[in-house]
N, CA, C and O atoms as a MOPAC input file, in Angstrom:
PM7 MOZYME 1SCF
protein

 N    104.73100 1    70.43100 1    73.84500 1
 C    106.03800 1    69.98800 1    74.31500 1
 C    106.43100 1    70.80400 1    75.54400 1
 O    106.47200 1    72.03000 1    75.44800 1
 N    106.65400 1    70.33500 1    76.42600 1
 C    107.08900 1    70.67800 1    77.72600 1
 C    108.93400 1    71.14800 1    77.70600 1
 O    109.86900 1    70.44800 1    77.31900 1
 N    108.96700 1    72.33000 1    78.17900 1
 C    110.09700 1    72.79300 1    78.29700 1
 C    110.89000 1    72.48400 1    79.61600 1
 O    110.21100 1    72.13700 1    80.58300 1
 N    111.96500 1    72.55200 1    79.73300 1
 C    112.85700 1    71.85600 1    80.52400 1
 C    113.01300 1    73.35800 1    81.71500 1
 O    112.92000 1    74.57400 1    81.54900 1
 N    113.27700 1    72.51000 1    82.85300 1
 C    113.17900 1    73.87600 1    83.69100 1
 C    114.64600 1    74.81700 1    83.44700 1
 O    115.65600 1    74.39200 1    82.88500 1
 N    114.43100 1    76.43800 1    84.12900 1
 C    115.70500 1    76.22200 1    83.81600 1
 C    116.53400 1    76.89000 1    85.12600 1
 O    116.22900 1    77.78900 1    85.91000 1
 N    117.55800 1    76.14900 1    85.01400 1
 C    118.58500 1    75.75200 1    86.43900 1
 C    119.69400 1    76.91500 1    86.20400 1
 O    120.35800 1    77.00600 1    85.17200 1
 N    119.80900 1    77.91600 1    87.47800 1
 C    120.90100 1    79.20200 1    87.38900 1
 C    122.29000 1    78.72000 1    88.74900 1
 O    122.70900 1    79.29600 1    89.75200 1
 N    122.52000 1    77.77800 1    88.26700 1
 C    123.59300 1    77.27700 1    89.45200 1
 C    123.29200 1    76.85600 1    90.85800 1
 O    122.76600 1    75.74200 1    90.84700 1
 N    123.39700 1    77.21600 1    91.74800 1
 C    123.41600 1    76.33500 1    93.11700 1
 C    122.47000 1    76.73200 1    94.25900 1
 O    122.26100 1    76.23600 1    95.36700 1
 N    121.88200 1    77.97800 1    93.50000 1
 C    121.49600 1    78.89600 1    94.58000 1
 C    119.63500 1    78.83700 1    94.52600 1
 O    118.80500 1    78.65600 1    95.41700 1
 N    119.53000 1    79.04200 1    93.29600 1
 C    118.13100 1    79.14800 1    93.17500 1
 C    117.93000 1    78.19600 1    91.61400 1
 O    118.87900 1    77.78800 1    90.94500 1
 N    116.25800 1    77.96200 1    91.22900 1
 C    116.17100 1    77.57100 1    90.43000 1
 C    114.75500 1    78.31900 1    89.68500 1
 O    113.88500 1    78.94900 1    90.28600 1
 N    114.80600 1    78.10600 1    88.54800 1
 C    113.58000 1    79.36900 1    88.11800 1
 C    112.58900 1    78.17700 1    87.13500 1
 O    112.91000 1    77.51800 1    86.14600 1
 N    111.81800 1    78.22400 1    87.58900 1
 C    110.38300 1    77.87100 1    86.43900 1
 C    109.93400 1    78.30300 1    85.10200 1
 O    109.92000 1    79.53400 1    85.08200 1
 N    109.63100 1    77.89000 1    84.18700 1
 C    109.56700 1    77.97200 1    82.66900 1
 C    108.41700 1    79.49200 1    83.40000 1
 O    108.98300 1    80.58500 1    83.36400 1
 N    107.17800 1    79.48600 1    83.89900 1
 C    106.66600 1    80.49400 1    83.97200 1
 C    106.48500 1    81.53200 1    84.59000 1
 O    105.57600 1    82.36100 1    84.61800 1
 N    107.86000 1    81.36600 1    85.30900 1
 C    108.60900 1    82.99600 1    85.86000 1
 C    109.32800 1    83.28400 1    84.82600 1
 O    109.06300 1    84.43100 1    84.46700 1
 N    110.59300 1    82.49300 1    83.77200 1
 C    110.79000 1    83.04800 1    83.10500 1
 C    110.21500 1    83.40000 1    82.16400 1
 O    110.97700 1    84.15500 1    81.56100 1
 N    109.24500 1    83.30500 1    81.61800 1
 C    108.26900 1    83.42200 1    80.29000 1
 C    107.51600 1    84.93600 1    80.51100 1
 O    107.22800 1    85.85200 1    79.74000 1
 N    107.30300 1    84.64400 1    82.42200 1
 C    106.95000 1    86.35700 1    82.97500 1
 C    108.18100 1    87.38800 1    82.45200 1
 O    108.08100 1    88.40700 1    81.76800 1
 N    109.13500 1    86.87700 1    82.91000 1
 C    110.40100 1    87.63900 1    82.74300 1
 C    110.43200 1    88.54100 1    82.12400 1
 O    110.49900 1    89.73800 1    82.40500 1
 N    110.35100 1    87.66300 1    80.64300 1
 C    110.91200 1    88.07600 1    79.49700 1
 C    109.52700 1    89.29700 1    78.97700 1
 O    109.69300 1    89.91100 1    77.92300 1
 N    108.54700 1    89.48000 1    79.61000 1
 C    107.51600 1    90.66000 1    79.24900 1
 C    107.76800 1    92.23200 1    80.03600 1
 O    107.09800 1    93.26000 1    79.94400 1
 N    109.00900 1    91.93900 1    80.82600 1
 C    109.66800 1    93.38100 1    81.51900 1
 C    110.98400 1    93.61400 1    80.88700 1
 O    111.81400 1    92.71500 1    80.74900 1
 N    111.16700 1    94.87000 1    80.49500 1
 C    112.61900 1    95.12100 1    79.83000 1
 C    113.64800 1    94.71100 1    80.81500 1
 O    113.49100 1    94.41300 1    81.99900 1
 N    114.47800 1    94.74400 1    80.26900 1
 C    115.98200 1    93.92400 1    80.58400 1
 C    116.49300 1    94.77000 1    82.04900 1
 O    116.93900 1    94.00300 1    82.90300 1
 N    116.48500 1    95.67300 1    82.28200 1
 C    116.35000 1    96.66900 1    83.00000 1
 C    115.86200 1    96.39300 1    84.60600 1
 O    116.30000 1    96.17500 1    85.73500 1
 N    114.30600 1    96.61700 1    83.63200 1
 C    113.29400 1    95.99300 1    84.94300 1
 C    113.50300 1    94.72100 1    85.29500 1
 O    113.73200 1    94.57100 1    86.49500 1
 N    113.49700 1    93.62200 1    84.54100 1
 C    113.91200 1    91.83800 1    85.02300 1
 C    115.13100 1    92.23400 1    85.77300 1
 O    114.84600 1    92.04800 1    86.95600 1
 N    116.14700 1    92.61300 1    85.70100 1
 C    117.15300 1    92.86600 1    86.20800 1
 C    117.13400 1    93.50000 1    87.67000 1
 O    117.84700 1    93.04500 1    88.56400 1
 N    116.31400 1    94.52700 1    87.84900 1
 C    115.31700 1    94.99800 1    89.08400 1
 C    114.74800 1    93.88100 1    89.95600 1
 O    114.99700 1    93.76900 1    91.15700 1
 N    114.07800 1    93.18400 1    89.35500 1
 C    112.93500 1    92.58200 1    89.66000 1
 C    114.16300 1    90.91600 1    90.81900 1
 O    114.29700 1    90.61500 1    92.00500 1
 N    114.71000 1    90.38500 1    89.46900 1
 C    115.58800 1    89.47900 1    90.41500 1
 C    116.73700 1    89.70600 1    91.66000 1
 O    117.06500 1    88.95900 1    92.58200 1
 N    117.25700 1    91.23200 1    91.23000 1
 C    118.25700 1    90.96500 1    92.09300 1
 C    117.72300 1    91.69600 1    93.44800 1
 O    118.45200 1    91.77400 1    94.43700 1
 N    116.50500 1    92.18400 1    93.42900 1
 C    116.02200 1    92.54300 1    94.89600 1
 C    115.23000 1    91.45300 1    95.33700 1
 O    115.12200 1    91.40700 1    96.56300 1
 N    114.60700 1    90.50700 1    94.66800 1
 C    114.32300 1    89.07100 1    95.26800 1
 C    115.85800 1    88.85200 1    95.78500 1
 O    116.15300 1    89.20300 1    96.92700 1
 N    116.74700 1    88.31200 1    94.99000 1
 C    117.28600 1    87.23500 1    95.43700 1
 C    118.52100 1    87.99800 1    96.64200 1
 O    119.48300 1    87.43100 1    97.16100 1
 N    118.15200 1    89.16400 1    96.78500 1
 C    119.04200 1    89.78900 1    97.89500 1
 C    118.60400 1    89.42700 1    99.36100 1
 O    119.36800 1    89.57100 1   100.31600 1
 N    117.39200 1    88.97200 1    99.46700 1
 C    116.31000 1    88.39200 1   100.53800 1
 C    116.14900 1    86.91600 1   100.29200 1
 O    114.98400 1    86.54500 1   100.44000 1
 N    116.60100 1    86.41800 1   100.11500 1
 C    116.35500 1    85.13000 1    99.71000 1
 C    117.02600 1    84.17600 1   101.05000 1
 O    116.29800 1    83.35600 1   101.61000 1
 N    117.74400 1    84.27500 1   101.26800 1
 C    118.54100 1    83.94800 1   102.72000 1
 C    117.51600 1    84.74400 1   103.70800 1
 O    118.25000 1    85.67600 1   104.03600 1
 N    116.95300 1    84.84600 1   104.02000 1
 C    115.72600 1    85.75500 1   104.54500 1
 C    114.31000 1    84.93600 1   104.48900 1
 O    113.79500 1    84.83200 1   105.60200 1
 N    113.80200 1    84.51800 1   103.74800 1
 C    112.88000 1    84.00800 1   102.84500 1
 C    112.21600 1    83.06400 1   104.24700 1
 O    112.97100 1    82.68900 1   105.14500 1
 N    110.89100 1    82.79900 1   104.26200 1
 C    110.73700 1    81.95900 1   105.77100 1
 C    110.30200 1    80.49400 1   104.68500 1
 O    109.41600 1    80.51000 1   103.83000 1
 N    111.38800 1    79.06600 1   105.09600 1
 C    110.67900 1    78.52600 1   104.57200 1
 C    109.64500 1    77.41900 1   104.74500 1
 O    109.84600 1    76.56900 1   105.61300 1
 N    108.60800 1    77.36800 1   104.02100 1
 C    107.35700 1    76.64400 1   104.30700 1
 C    107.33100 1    75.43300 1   103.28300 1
 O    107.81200 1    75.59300 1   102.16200 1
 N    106.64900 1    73.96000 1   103.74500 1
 C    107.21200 1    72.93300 1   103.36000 1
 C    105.92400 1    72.32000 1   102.35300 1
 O    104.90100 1    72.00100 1   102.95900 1
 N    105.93800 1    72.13300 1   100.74700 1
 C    105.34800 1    72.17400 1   100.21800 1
 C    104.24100 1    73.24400 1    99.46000 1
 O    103.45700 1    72.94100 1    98.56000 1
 N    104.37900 1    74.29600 1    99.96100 1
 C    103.81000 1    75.36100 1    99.45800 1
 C    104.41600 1    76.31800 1    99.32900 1
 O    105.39500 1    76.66800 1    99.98800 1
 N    103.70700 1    77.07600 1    98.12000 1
 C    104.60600 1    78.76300 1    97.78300 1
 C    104.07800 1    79.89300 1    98.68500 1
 O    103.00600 1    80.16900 1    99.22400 1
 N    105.12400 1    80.34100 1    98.61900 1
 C    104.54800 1    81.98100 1    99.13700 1
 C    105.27500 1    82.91400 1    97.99200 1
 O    106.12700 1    82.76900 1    97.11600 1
 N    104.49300 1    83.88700 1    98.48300 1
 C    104.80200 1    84.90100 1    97.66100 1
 C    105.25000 1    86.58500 1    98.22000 1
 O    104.65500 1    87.15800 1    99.13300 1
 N    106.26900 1    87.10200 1    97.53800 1
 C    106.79700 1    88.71100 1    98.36100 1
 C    106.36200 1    89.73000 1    97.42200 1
 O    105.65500 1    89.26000 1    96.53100 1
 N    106.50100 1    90.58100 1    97.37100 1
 C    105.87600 1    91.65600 1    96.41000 1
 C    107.28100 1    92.59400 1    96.80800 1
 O    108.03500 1    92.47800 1    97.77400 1
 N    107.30400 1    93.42200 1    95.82500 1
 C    108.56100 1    94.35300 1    95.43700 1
 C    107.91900 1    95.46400 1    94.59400 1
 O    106.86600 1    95.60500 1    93.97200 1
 N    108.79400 1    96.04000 1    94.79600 1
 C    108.35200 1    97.87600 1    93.59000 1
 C    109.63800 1    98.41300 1    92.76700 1
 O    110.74700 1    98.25300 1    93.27600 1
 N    109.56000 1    98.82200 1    91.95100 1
 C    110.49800 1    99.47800 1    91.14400 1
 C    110.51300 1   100.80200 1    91.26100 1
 O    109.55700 1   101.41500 1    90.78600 1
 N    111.35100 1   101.37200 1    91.76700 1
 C    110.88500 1   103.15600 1    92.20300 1
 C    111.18300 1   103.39100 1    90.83400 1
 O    112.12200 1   102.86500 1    90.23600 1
 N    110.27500 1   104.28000 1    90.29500 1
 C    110.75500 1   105.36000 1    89.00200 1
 C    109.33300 1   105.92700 1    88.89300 1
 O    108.30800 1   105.39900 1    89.32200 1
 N    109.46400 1   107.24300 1    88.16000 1
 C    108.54200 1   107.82200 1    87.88800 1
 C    106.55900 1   107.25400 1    87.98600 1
 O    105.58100 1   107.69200 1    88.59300 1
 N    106.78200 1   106.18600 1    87.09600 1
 C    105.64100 1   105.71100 1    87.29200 1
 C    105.80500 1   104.30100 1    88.16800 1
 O    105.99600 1   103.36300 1    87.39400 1
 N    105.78800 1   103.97000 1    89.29700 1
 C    106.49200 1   102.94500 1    90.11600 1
 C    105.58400 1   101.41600 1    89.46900 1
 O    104.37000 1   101.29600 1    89.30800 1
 N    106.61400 1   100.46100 1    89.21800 1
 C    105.77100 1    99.16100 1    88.61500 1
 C    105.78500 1    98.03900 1    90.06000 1
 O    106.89500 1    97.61500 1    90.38100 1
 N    104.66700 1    97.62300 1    90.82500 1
 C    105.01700 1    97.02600 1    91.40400 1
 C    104.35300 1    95.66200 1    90.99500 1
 O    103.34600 1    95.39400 1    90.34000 1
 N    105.52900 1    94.72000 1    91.78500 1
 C    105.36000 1    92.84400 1    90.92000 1
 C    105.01600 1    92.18000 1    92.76400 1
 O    104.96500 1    92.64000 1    93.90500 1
 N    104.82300 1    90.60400 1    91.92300 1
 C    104.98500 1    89.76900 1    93.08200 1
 C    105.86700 1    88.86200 1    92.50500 1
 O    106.12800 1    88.75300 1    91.30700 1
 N    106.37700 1    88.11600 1    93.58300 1
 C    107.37400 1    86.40600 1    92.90600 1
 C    106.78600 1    86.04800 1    93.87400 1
 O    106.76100 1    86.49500 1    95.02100 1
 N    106.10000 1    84.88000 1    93.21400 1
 C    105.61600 1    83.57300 1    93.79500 1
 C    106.67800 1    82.58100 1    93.67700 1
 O    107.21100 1    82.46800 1    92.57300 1
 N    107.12200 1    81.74800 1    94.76900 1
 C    108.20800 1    81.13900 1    95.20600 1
 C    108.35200 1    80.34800 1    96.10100 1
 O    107.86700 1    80.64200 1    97.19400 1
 N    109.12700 1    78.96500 1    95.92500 1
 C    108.60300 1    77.84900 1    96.97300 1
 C    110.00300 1    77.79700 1    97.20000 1
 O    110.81400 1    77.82300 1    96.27400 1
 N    110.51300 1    77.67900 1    99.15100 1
 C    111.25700 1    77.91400 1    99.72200 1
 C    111.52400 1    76.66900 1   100.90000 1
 O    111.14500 1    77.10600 1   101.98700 1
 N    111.96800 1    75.49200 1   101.00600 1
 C    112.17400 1    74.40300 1   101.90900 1
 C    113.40300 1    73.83800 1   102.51400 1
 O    114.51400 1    73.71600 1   101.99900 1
 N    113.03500 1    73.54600 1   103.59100 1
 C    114.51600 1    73.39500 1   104.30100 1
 C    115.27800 1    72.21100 1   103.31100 1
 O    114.96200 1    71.12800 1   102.81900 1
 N    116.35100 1    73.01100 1   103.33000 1
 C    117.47100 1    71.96600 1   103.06800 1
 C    117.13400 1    71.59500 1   101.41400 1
 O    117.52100 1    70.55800 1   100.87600 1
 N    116.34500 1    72.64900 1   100.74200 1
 C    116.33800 1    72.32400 1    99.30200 1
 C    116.84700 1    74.28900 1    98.57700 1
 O    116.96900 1    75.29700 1    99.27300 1
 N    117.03600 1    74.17000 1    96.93900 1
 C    117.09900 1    75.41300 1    96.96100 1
 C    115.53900 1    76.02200 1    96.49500 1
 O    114.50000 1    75.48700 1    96.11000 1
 N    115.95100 1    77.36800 1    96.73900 1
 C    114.54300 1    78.38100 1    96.45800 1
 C    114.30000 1    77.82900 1    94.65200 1
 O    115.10000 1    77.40900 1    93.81500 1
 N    112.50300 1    78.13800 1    94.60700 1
 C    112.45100 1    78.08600 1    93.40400 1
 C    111.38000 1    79.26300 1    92.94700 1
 O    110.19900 1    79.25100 1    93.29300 1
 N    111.93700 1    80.20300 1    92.17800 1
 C    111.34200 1    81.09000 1    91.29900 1
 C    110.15100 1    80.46600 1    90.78300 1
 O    110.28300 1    79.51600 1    90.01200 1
 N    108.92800 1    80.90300 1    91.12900 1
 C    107.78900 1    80.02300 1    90.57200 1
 C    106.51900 1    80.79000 1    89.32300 1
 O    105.69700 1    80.25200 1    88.58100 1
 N    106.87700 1    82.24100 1    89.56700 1
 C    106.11400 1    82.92400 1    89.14500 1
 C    105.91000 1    84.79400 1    89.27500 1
 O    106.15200 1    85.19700 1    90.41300 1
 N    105.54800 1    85.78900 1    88.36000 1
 C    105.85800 1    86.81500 1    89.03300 1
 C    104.75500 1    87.57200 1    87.76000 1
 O    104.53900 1    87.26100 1    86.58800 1
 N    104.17000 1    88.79400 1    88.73000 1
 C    103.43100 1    89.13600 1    87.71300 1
 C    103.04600 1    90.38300 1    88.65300 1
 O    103.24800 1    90.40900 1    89.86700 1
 N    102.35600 1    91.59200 1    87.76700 1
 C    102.34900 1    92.98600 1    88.14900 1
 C    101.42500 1    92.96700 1    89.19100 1
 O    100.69200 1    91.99800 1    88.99600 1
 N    101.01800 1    93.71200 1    90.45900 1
 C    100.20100 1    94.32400 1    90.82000 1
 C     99.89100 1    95.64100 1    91.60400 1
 O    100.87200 1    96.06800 1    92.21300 1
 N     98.64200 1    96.44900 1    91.73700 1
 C     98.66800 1    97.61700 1    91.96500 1
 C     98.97700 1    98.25500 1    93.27200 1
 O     99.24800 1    97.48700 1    94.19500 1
 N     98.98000 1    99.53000 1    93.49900 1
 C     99.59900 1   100.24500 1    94.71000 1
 C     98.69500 1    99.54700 1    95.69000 1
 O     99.31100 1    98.81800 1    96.46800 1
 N     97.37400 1    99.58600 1    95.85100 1
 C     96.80200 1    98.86500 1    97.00300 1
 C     97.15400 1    97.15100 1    97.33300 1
 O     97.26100 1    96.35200 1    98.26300 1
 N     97.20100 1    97.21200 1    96.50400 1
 C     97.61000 1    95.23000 1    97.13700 1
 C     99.18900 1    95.44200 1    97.35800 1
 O     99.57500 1    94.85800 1    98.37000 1
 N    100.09800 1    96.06300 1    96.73400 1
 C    101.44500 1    96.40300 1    97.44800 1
 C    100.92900 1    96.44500 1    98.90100 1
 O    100.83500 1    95.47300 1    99.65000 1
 N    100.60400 1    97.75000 1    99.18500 1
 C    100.14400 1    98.55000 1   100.70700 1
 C     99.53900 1    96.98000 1   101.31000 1
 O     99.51900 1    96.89200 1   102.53800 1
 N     99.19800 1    96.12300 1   100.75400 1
 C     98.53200 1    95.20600 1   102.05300 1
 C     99.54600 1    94.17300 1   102.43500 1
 O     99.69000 1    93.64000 1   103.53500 1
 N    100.39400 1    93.93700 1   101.04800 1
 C    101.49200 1    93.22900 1   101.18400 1
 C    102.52200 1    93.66500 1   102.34700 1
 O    103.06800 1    92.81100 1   103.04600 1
 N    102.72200 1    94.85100 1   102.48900 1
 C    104.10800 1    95.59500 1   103.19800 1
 C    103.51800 1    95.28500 1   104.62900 1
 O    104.21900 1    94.64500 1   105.41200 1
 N    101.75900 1    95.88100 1   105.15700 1
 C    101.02400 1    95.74500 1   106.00600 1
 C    100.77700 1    94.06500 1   106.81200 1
 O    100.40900 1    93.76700 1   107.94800 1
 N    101.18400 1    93.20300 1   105.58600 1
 C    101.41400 1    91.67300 1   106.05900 1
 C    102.62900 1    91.23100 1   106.24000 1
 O    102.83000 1    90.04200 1   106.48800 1
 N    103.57400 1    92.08900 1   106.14600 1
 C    105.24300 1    92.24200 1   106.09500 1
 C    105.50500 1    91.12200 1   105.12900 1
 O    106.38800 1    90.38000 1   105.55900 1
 N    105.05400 1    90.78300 1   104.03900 1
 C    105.36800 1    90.34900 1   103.10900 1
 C    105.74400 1    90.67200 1   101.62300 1
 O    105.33700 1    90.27200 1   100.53200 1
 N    106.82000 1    91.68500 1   102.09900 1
 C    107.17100 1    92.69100 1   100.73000 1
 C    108.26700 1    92.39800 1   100.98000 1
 O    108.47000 1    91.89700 1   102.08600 1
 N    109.21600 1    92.56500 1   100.20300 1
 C    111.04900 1    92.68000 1    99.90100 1
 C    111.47000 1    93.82000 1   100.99900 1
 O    112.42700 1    93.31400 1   101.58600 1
 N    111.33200 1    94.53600 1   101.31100 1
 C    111.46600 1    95.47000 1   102.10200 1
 C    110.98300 1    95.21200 1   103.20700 1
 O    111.90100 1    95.31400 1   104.02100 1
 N    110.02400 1    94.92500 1   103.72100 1
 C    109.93900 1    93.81800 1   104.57800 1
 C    111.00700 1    92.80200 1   105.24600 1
 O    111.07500 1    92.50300 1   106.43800 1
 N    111.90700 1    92.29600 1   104.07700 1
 C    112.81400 1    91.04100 1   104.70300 1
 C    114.18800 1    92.06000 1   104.88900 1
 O    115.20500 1    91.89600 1   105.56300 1
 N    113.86400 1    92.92000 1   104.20200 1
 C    115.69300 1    93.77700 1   104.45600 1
 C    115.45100 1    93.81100 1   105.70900 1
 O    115.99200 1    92.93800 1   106.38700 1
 N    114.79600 1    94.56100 1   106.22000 1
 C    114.83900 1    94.94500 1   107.20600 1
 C    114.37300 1    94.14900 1   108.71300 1
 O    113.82500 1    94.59800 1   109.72000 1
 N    114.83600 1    92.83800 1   108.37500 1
 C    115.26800 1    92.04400 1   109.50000 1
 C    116.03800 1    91.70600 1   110.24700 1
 O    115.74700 1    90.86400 1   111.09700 1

């Protein structure tokens, strides 16, 4: 049975398997994780029919860094498509392709 997507008001919309990612980071970290996406999101370059994806880090002791995969089109809203851990070197190539969250702040 197919689950229904699920819709966060006007701005963005999230996919059954970003949230299903979600819900495997404490409340804390998900909480991390969305609101430094969606602080760049007005930022976001968008491309028509395909996802891209930004990568982000969680500073703390042991730093967790993720990606959100995310499809972004004119004149539609963003959609949360997917998000899942990866390590300090593929961060470093991400930031190096200016395709990190930190990356878009600083535009």
């Amino acid at each position: 049975m197919d689950l229904e997507q699920k819709y966060t008001g006007d701005r963005y919309q999230i996919e059954d398997s970003f949230y299903s990612q979600l819900l495997t980071y404490t409340k804390d970290e998900a909480l991390m994780i969305v609101s430094q996406f969606l602080a760049v999101v007005p930022k976001l370059p968008n491309k028509e029919n395909w996802t891209q994806e930004a990568a982000g880090v969680i500073k703390r002791e042991d730093p967790l860094f993720f990606v959100v995969e995310y499809l972004k089109q004119e004149d539609d809203i963003p959609i949360l498509v997917d998000i899942y851990d990866i390590d300090v070197d593929e961060y470093l190539e991400f930031i190096s392709n200016k395709k990190s969250i930190k990356s878009y702040y600083n535009e």
